[in-house]
C-alpha positions as CSV (number, residue, x, y, z in Angstrom):
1,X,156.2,157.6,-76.4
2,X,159.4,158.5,-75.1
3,X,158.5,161.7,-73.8
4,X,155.8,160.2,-71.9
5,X,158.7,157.1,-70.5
6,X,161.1,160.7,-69.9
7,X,158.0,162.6,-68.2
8,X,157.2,159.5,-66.4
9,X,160.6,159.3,-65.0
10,X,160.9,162.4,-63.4
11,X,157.6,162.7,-61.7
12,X,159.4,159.3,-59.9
13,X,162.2,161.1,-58.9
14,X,160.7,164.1,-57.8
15,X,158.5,161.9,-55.3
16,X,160.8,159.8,-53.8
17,X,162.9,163.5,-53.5
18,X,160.0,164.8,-51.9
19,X,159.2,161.4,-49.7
20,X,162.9,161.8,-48.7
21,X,162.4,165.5,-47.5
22,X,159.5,164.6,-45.3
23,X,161.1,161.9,-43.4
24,X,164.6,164.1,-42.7
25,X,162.4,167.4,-41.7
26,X,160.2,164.2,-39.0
27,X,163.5,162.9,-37.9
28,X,165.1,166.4,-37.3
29,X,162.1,167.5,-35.1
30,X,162.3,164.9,-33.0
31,X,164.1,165.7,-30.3
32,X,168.1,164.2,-30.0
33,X,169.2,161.5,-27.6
34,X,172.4,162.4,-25.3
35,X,175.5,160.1,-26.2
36,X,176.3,157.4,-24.3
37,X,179.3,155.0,-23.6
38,X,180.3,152.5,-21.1
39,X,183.7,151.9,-19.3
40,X,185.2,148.3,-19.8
41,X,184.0,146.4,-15.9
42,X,181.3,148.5,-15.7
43,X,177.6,147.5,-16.8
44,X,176.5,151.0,-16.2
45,X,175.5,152.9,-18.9
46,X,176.8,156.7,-19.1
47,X,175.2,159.7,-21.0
48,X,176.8,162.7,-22.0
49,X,174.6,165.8,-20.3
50,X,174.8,168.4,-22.8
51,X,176.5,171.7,-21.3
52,X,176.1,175.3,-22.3
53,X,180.0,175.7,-23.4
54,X,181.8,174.6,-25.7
55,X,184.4,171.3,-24.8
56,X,187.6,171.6,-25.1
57,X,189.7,168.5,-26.8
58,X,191.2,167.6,-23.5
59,X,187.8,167.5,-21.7
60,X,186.6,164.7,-24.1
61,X,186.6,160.6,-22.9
62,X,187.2,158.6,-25.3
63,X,184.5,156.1,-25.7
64,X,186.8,152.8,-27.4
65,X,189.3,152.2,-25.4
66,X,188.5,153.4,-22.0
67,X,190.4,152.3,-19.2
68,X,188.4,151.0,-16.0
69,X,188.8,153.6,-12.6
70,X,191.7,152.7,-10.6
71,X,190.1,150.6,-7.5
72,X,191.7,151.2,-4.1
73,X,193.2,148.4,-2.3
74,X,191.7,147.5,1.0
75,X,192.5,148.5,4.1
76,X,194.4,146.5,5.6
77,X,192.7,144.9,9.0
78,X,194.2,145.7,12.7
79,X,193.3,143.1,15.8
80,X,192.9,144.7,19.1
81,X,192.8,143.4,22.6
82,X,189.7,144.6,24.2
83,X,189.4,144.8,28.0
84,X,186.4,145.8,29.5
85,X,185.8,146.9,33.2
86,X,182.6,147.4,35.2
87,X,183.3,149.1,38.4
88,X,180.6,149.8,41.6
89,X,182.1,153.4,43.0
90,X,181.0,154.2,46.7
91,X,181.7,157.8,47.5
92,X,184.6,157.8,45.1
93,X,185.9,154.3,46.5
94,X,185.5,151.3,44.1
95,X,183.5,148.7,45.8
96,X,183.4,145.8,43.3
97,X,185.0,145.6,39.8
98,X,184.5,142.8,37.3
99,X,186.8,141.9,34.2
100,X,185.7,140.7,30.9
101,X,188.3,140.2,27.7
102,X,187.4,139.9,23.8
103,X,189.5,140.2,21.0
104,X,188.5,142.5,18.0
105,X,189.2,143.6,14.7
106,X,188.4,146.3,11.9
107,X,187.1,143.8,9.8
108,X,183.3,145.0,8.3
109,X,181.8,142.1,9.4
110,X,183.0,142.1,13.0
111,X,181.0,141.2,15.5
112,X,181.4,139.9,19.3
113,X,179.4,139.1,22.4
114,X,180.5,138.7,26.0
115,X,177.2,137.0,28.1
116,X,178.4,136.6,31.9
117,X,175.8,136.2,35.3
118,X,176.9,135.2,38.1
119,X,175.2,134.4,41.0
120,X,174.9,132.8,44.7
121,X,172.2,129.8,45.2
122,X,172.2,130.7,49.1
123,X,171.8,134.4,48.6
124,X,169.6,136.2,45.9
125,X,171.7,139.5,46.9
126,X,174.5,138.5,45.5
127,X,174.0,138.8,41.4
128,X,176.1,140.3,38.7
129,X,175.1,139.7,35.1
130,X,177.1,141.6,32.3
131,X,176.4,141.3,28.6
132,X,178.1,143.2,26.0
133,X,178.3,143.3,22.2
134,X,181.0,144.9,20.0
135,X,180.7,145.6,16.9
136,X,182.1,149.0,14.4
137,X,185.9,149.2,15.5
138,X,188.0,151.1,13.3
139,X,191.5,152.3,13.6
140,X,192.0,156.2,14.2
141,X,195.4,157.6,13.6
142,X,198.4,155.5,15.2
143,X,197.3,155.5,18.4
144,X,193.6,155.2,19.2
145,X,190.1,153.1,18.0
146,X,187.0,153.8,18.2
147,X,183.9,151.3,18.9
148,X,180.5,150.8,19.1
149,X,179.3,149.1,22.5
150,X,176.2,148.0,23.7
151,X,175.9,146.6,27.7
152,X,173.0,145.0,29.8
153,X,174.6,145.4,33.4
154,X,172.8,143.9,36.4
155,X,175.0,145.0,39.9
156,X,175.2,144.8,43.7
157,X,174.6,148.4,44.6
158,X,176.3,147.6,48.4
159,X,177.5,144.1,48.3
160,X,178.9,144.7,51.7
161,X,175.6,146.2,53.4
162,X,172.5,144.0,54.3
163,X,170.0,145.1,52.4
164,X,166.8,147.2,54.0
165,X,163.5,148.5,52.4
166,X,164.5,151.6,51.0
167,X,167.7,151.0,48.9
168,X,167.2,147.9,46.4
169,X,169.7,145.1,46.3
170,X,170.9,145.8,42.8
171,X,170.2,147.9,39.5
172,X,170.2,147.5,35.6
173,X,171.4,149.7,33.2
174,X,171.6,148.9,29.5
175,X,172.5,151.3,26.5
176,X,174.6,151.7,23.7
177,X,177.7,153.7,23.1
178,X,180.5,154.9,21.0
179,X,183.9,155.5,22.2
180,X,187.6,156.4,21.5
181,X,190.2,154.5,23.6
182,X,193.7,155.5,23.4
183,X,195.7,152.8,23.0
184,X,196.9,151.1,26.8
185,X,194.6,153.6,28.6
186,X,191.6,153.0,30.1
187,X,188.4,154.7,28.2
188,X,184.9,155.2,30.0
189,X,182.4,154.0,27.8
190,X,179.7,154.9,30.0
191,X,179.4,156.2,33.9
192,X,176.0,156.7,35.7
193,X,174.3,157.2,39.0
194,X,173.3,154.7,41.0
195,X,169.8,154.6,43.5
196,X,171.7,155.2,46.1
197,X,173.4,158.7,46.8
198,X,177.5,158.9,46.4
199,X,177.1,155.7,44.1
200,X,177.3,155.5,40.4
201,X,178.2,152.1,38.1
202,X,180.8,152.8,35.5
203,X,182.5,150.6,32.9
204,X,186.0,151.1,30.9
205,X,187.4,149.9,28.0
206,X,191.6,149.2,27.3
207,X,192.2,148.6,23.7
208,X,195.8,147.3,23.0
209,X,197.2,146.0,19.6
210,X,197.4,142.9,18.6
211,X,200.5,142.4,15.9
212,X,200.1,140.1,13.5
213,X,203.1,138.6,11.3
């Protein structure tokens, strides 16, 4: 009887051996999952790609312990003056100019409009209607910024002239630009030909800083 108990015994080790085999030989077919860690402030989760060389101790980052990247400060933000002109040239002559001012900033966000029309009750002729939005200004080097523009200008072609059949009383020109101003000097953002010969409409930009304490 206790041969049988001892014969017994070690037919149940040799199956849970052989069970044992089975599942390790599954499990090491199957094929292995990259390594992953995270970096404390980051939910992202990071795997290891597996390379073709061997690592070198130094290469290695640590998984416990990991220190967050360093996060740049932000840039601190400039105010500009902006000064926008829109000039009617005759024949290289300036025949009408019109001012408008806005401030502006490099914050992200910035945005600013400018909507101006003027115009006569007692003379349809006379009209000017300027609208302009800023947006995108960013400081370049120490001396200069760059912004996005985008104008809707209405204009007496020849204020000074009654008007007659062939040349129109005024024209409209609308687009959008992106220009670098030098700081104090006037920048064309845009210059174009009028209907008329020897005339074009043209409008400048002066950008000057605005210190803040």
């Amino acid at each position: 009887m206790l041969r049988a108990l001892t014969t017994k015994a070690t037919l149940t080790i040799l199956a849970v051996f052989s069970l044992a085999s089975v599942s390790y030989a599954q499990q090491s077919q199957q094929p292995q999952r990259p390594p992953t860690f995270k970096v404390p402030g980051d939910s992202t989760i990071y795997a290891l790609a597996p390379s073709p060389r061997s690592l070198d101790a130094t290469e290695l980052t640590p998984v416990a312990g990991a220190s967050a990247p360093a996060l740049k400060p932000p840039e601190p933000i400039s105010y500009f003056h902006l000064e926008f002109v829109v000039k009617t040239i005759d024949s290289g002559k300036v025949t009408s100019s019109h001012t408008y001012s806005m401030d502006g900033n490099t914050d992200r966000g910035y945005h600013a409009s400018y909507r101006s029309d003027t115009s006569e009750a007692s003379s349809s002729r006379t009209r000017n209607r300027t609208d302009i939005d800023c947006s995108d200004v960013r400081l370049v080097g120490k001396d200069s910024v760059s912004l996005s523009v985008s104008a809707t200008i209405m204009a007496d072609m020849n204020p000074m002239a009654p008007t007659t059949p062939s040349e129109p009383a005024s024209a409209t020109y609308n687009g959008s630009f992106y220009t670098l101003a030098a700081f104090g000097k006037p920048a064309i953002v845009f210059s174009a030909d009028a209907q008329a010969p020897n005339r074009k409409i043209q409008m400048e930009v002066t950008a000057t800083p605005i210190h803040v304490n």
